[in-house]
ZAMARGU-4260 file (C-alpha; in steps of 0.2 Angstrom, whole numbers, plus 5000, padded with zeros to 4 digits):
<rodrens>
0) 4876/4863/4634 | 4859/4861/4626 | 4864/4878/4617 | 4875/4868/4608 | 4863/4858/4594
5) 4855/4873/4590 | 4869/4887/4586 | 4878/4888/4569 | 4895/4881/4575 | 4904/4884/4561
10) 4901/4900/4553 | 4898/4902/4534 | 4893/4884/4535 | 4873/4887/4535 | 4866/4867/4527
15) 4865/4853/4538 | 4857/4837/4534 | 4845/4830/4546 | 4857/4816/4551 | 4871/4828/4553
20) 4862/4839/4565 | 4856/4823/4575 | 4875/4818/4574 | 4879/4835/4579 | 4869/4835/4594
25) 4872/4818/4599 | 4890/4823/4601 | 4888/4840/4608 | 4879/4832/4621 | 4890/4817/4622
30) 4906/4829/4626 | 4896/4841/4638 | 4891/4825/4648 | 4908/4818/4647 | 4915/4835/4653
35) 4903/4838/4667 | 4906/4821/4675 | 4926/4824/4674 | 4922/4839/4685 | 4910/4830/4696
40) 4924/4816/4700 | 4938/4829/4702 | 4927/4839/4715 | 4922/4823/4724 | 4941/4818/4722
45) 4945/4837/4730 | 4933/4835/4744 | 4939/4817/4750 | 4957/4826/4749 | 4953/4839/4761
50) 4942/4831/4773 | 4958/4819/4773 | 4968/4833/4776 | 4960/4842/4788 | 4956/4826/4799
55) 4974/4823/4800 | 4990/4829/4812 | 4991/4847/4813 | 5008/4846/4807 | 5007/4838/4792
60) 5015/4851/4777 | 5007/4866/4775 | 5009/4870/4758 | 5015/4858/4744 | 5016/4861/4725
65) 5001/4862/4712 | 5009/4846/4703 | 5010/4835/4720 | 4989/4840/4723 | 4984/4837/4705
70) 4994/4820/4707 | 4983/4818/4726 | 4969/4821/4716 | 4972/4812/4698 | 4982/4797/4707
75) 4977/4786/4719 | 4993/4778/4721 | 4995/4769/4741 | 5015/4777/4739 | 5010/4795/4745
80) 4997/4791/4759 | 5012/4780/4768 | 5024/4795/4765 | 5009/4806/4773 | 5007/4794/4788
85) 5027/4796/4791 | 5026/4815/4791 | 5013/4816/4802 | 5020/4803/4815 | 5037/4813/4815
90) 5028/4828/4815 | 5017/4822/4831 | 5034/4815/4840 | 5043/4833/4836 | 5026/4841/4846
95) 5027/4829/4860 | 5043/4835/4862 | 5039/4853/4861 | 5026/4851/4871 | 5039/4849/4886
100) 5044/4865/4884 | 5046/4878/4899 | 5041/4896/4900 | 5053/4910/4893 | 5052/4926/4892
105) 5046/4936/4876 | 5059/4943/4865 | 5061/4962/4866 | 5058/4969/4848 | 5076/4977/4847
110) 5081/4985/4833 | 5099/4984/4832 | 5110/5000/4824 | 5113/4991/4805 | 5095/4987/4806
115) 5089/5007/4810 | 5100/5012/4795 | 5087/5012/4780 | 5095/4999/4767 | 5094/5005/4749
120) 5089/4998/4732 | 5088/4981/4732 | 5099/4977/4713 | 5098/4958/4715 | 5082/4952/4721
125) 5077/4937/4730 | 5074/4921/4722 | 5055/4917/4719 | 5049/4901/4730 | 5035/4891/4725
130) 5028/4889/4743 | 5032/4907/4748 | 5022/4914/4734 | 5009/4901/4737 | 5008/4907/4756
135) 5008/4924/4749 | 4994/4921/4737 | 4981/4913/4751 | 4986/4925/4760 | 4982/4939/4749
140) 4965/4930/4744 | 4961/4928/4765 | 4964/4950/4763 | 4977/4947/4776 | 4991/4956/4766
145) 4987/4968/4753 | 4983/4963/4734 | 4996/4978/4727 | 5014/4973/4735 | 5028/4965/4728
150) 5033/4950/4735 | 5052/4953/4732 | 5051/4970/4743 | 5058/4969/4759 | 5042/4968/4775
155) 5046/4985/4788 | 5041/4981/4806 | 5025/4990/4804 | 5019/4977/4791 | 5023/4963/4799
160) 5014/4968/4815 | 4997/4974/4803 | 4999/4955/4795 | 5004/4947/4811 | 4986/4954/4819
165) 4975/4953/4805 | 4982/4933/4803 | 4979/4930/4822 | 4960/4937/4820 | 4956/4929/4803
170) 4966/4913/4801 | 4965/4909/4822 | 4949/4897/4827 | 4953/4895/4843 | 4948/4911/4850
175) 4962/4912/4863 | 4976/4912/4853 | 4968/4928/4844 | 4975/4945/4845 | 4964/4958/4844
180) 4968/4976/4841 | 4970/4989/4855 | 4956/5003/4858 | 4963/5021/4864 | 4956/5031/4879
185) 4961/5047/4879 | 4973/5050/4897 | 4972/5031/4902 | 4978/5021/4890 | 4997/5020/4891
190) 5004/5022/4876 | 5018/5008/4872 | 5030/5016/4861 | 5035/5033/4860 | 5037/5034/4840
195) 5019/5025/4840 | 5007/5038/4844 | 4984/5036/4839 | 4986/5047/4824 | 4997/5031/4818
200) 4985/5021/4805 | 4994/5004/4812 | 4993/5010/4829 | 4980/4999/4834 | 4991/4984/4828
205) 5007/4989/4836 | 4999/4992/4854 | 4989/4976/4853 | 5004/4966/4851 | 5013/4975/4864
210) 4996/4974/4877 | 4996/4956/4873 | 5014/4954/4879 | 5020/4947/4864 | 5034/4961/4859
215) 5043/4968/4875 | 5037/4989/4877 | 5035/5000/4890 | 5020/4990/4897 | 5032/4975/4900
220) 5048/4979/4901 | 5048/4977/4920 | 5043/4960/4919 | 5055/4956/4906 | 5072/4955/4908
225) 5085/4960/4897 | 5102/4960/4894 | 5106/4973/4883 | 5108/4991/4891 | 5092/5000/4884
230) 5087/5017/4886 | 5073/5017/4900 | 5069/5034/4898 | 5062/5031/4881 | 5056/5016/4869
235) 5053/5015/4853 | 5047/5002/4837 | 5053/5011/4823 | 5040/5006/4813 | 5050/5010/4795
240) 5062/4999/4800 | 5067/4982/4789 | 5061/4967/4798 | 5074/4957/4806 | 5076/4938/4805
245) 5076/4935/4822 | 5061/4947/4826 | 5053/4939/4811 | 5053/4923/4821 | 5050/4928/4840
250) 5036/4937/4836 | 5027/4923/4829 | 5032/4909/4841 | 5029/4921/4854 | 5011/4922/4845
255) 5008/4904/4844 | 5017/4896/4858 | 5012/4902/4877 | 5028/4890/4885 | 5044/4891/4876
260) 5058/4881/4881 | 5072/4887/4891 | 5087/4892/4879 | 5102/4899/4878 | 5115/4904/4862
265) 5125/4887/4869 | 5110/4876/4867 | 5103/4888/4851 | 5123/4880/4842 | 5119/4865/4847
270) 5102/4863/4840 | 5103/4874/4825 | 5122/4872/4820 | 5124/4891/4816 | 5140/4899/4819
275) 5135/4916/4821 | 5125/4912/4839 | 5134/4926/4849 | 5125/4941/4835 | 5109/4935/4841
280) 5099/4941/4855 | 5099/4929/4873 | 5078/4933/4874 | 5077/4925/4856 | 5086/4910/4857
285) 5068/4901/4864 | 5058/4906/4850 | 5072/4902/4838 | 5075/4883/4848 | 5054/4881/4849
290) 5055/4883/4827 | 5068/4872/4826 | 5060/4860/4834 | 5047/4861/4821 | 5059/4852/4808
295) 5055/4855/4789 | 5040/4865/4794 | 5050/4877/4804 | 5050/4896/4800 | 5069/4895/4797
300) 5066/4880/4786 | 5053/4887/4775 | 5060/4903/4776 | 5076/4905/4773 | 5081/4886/4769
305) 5097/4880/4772 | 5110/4891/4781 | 5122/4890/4796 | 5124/4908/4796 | 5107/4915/4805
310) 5111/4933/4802 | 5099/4939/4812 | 5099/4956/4808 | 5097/4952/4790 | 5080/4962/4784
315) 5068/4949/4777 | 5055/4949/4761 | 5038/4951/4760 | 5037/4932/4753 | 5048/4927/4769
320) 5035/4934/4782 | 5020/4927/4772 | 5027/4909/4774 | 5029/4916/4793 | 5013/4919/4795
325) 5004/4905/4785 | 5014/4890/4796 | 5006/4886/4814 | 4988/4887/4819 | 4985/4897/4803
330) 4991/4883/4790 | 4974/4876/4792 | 4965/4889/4784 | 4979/4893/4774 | 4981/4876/4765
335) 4961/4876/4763 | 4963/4894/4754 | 4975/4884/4742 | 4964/4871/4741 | 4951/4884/4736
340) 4963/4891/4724 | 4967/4875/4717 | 4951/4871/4714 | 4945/4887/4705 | 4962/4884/4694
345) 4956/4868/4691 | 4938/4872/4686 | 4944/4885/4677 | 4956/4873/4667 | 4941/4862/4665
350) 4932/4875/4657 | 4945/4880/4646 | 4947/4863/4643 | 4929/4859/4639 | 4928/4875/4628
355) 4943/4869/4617 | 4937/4853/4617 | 4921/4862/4611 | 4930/4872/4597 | 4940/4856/4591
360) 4923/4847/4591 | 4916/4862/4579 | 4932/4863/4569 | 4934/4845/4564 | 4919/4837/4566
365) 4915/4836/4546 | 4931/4827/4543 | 4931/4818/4560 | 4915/4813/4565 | 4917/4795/4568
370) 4935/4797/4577 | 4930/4812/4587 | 4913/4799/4595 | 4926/4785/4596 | 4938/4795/4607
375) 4925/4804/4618 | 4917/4786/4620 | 4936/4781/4627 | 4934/4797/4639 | 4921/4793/4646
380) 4923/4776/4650 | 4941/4784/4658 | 4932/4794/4668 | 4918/4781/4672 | 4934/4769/4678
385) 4942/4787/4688 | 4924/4788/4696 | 4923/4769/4699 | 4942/4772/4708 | 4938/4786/4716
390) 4925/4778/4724 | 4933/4763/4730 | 4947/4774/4736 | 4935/4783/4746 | 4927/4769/4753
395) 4946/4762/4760 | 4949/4779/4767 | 4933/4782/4776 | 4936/4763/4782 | 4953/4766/4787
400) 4948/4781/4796 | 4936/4772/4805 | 4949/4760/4810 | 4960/4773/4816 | 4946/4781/4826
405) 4943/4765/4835 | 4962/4763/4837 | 4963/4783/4846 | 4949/4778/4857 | 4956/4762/4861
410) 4973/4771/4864 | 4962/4786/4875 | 4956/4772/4887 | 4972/4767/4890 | 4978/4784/4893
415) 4964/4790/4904 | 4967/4771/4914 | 4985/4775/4917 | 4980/4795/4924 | 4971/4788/4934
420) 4982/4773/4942 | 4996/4789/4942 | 4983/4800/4950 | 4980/4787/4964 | 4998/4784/4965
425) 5004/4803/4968 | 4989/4807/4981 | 4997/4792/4990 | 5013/4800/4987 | 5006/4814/4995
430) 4999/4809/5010 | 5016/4797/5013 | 5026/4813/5012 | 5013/4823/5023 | 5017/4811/5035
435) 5035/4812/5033 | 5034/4831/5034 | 5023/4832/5052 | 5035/4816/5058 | 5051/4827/5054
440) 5042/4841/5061 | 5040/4831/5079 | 5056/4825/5080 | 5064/4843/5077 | 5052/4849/5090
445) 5058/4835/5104 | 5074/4840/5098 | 5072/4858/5102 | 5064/4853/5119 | 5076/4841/5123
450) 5091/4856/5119 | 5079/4867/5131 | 5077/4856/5144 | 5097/4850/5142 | 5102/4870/5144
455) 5089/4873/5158 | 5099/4856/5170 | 5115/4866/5165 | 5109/4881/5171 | 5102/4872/5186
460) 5119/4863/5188 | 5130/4880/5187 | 5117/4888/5198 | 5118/4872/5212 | 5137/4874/5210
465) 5136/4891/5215 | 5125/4889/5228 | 5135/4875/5234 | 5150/4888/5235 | 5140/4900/5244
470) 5137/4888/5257 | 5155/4883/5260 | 5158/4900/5263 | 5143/4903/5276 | 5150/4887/5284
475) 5165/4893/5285 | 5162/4911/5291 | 5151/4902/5303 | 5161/4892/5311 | 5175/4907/5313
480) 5161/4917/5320 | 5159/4902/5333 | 5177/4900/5334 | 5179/4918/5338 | 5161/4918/5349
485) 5171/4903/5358 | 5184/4911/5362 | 5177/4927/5369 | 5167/4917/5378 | 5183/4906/5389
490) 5189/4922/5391 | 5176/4931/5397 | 5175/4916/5410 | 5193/4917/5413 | 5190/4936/5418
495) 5175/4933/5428 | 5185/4918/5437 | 5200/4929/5440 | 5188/4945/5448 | 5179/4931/5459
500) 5197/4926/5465 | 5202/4947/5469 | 5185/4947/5476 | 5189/4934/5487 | 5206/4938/5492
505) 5198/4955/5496 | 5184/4950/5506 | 5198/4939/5516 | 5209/4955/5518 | 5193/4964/5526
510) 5191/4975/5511 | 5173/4975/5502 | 5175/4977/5484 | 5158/4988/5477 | 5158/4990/5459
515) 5148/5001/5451 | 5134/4999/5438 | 5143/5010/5424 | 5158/4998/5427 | 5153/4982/5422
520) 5158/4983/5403 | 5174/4990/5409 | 5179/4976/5424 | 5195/4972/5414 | 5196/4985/5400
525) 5207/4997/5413 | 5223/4998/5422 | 5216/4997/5440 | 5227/4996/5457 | 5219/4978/5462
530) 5225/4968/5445 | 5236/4979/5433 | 5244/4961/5424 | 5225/4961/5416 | 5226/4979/5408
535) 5230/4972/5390 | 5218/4958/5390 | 5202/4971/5383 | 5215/4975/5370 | 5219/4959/5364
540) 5201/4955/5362 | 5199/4971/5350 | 5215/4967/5339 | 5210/4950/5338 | 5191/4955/5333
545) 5198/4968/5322 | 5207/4955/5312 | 5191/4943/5312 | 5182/4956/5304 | 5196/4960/5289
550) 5195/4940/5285 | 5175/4939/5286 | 5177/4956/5274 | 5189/4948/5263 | 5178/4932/5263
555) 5159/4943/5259 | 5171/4952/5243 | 5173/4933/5236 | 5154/4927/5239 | 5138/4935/5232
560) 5121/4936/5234 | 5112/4927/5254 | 5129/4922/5258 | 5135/4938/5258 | 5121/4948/5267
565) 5124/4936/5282 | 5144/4939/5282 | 5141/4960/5284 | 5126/4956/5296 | 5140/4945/5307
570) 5153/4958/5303 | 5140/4973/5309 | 5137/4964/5325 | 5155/4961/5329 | 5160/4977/5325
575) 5146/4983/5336 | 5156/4973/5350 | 5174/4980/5345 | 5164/4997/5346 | 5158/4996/5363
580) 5175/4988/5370 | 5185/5002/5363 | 5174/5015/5371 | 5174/5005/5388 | 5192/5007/5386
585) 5190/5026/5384 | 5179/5025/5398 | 5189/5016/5409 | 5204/5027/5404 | 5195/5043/5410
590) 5190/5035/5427 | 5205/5026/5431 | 5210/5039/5442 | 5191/5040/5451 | 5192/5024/5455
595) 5207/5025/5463 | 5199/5039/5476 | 5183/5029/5478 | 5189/5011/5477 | 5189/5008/5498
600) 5170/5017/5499 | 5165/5009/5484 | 5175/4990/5486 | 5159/4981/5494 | 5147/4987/5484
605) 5161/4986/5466 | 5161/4968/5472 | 5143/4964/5467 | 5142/4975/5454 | 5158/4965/5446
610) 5148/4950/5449 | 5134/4957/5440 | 5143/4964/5427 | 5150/4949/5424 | 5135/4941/5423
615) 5126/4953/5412 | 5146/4950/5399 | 5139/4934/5399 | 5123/4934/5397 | 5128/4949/5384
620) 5140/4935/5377 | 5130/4922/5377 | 5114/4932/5368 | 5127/4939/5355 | 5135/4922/5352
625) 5115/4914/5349 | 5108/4929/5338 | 5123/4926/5327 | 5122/4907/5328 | 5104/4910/5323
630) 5104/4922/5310 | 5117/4908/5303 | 5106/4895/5304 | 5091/4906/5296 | 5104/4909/5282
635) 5108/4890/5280 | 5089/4884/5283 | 5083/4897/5268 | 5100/4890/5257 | 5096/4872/5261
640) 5077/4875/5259 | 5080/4885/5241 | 5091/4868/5236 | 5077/4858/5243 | 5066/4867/5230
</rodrens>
């Protein structure tokens, strides 16, 4: 500016007065001054605006026009800062909500058969959006996307997934939302795609994305369901291939949201209003519900306006991914590489500006020299009074932030007051429900005792019943024993009564009866010629025994276990009894006739041995009758004691 005094400004013009150089310089300087402090207020302005912006929701618009920043910054009007405040408090509701969200699944980059047919010229191309090709522009000047494209061309996945990794390492600062690209080792790394091999130049892109799970590929597609039939042998990107709406949008939610919520095309109509739900794939209706759910700052919104038609096979331009990839975690750096761009725009304006101003100076000030100094005088006092403004309206928005930092802390208090009284509340909620849990346990544990111990009486009961059973048959089958014993008994009595009466009425005659030893089992078994009316008597006692051995054989089939081992030892001993009585009726058989040869020689000495004999039947009798009473009792002692026990 000092170069100003001392250069010819108007050329063939060579003679100034004194006065008119002073004058000339006075105003040259005057104008610079003026100038310089115009920029100096818009930069200051500038700078208040972005620090404003920055500190503010992270939903708040991501781009907006040149004419509404040049009226932030050349307009202090109260209007457009409560019409801010709204935005961002919708905005902050809308990502509460989100914030609910569930986890979904990643939607597989499919590439549908009117997509994989190339699309030919484009004749009527898209219409040019301010905001897109703002979005562009940063973009470009952030060297995310090339300088040399044309914005109405249409993006091929391959594009998209260089952009979408170069915006995730240079517009991300939280470094665990970047995507970084993937290294190849030679026979380990698995390769993702089969059309995507290491001598691709974006195969470092492609296989990032698809090693951060955010586009379905070999390396996920067992842990992503799908419902489309796909080939499994092979899987491919087809790289040259038009983007796709829908991928255009689940790729970057997938990228800037780690929950998505639960959707399905029902809830996708219900939200969104399109009418063409069923062309769009199940594994993108979370994504396209999560953007939704961003409002006006949506990629759908920003992208592709308003529609009820999704179309999501529709190919997209290079415009409608840049707005794509500058919403999100990235409009941050984007709206500040607008800002920059802005500003440089408007220096450069205030340079041109000051150089016309310059050259108007030159031109008119002969003719003008008074006017000129009045109007510059009126500029400078306008800018002095936007200074004075600027100020004050910086001074009420650094004290309204402070306000508003005091309310957030306030409000944080609160907050962590409440998480604690609900922490206290669910870890005594816990230990309640612990208590619950063991007391339930308990009570299904006495339950299952109680239905064991209930079983084991039934058992014991059915057992005792059995039992019980078992000795009413050993009782009975005793007492027919007894009765049977009994009986054998009288008549052996009756027999031994009836041979002491032939004996007597012998020895009264004068004939001695001997009976021989080897005769005393058989004393009324044969047909003698002293008593031949007793001749049956033996074989009544053998029938009848015969037919006590059938029953107790009967009874022994119907009882089991001790019961049933006494019954066949009583049966063995009286069949050892029927036994001997029929062969002591052989026997008696065979020597009926010696005894009629030898009965005079041998009556004396048959007489004692009958007396014997009978006395050794008896005592026979009487030790047979007491084993088996015995072994009954042993049987019923052992019952009754196994009962006892």
């Amino acid at each position: 500016m000092d170069s100003l005094g001392g250069r010819n400004l108007i050329p063939g013009r060579r003679f100034w007065t004194y006065g008119e150089r002073s004058g000339l310089e006075f105003l040259s300087g005057f104008v610079g001054i003026g100038v310089t402090g115009f920029i100096l207020v818009s930069g200051i302005t500038f700078a208040a605006w972005s620090m404003n912006k920055q500190n503010g929701s992270r939903q708040k618009p991501q781009m907006e026009a040149l004419s509404m920043q040049q009226e932030l910054l050349l307009d202090s009007d109260t209007g457009h800062d409560s019409l801010d405040e709204d935005e961002k408090e919708d905005n902050i509701v809308k990502a509460d909500d989100g914030a609910l969200a569930d986890n979904s699944g990643v939607p597989a980059p499919l590439v549908s058969a009117a997509v994989k047919t190339l699309p030919g010229k484009v004749l009527v191309p898209a219409a040019v959006d301010q905001v897109q090709g703002q979005a562009l522009a940063a973009l470009q000047g952030l060297k995310v996307i090339e300088a040399d494209i044309e914005p109405s061309d249409l993006c091929t996945r391959r594009e998209y997934a260089r952009w979408l990794v170069s915006a995730s390492s240079a517009l991300s600062r939280n470094t665990t939302s970047k995507v970084y690209q993937a290294m190849y080792i030679q026979n380990i790394t698995e390769l993702a795609f089969d059309d995507i091999t290491p001598e691709d130049p974006d195969f470092a892109s492609i296989q990032g994305l698809a090693e951060a799970g955010l586009i379905s590929s070999k390396l996920s597609r067992h842990d992503i369901s799908s419902t489309l039939d796909e080939d499994q042998g092979s899987f491919h990107f087809s790289p040259e291939s038009p983007l796709s709406r829908q991928d255009l949008v689940s790729w970057k939610m997938a990228l800037e949201k780690r929950l998505l919520p639960e959707a399905d095309g029902k809830m996708l109509r219900q939200v969104s209003g399109f009418i063409d739900t069923d062309k769009i794939h199940p594994d993108a209706c979370p994504a396209l519900v999560a953007d939704l759910s961003a409002g006006e700052q949506g990629i759908i919104a920003l992208a592709f306006g308003y529609t009820r038609l999704f179309q999501p096979d529709k190919p997209v331009t290079k415009e409608q991914a840049a707005i794509a990839l500058a919403t999100g975690e990235a409009s941050d750096m984007v709206s500040e590489e607008l800002a920059r761009i802005e500003a440089e725009s408007m220096a450069e304006n205030a340079v041109a500006a000051h150089s016309a101003l310059v050259a108007q100076v030159e031109k008119d000030i002969n003719g003008s020299f008074e006017k000129e100094l009045s109007i510059e005088r009126e500029k400078v006092e306008a800018v002095e009074k936007m200074a004075e403004e600027t100020k004050q309206e910086l001074e009420r928005l650094r004290s309204e932030r402070e306000r508003d930092n005091i309310s957030l802390m306030r409000e944080q208090a609160a907050i962590e007051s409440e998480m604690g009284v609900l922490s206290k509340l669910r870890y005594e909620l816990e230990e309640q429900l612990q208590g619950l849990m063991s007391n339930k346990v308990q009570v299904s544990y006495e339950k299952e005792r109680i239905n064991k111990l209930r079983k084991e009486a039934e058992i014991e009961n059915q057992e005792l019943s059995r039992l019980q059973y078992e000795l009413k048959v050993e009782r009975k089958a005793l007492s027919i024993a007894r009765a049977w014993a009994e009986d054998e008994a009288k008549r052996a009595r009756e027999q031994a009564k009836a041979l002491e009466e032939a004996r007597d009425s012998w020895e009264r005659r004068g004939i001695k009866v001997m009976v021989d030893s080897d005769l005393r089992e058989q004393e009324s078994a044969g047909d003698t010629w002293l008593d031949s009316s007793k001749q049956f008597a033996v074989e009544e006692t053998v029938e009848r025994a015969e037919n006590l051995l059938a029953k107790l054989k009967g009874m022994a089939r119907e009882v089991g276990g001790k019961c049933r081992d006494i019954i066949e030892k009583i049966i063995q001993k009286i069949a050892l009894v029927v036994s001997n009585l029929r062969q002591w009726i052989s026997n008696a058989g065979e020597q009926g006739e010696d005894l009629k040869n030898v009965a005079i020689s041998r009556a004396c000495r048959s007489a004692t041995e009958v007396q014997q004999s009978i006395a050794e039947l008896r005592l026979a009798v009487k030790v047979g009758a007491k084993r088996v009473v015995g072994d009954c009792r042993e049987g019923v002692e052992k019952i009754t004691q196994k009962f006892r026990t």
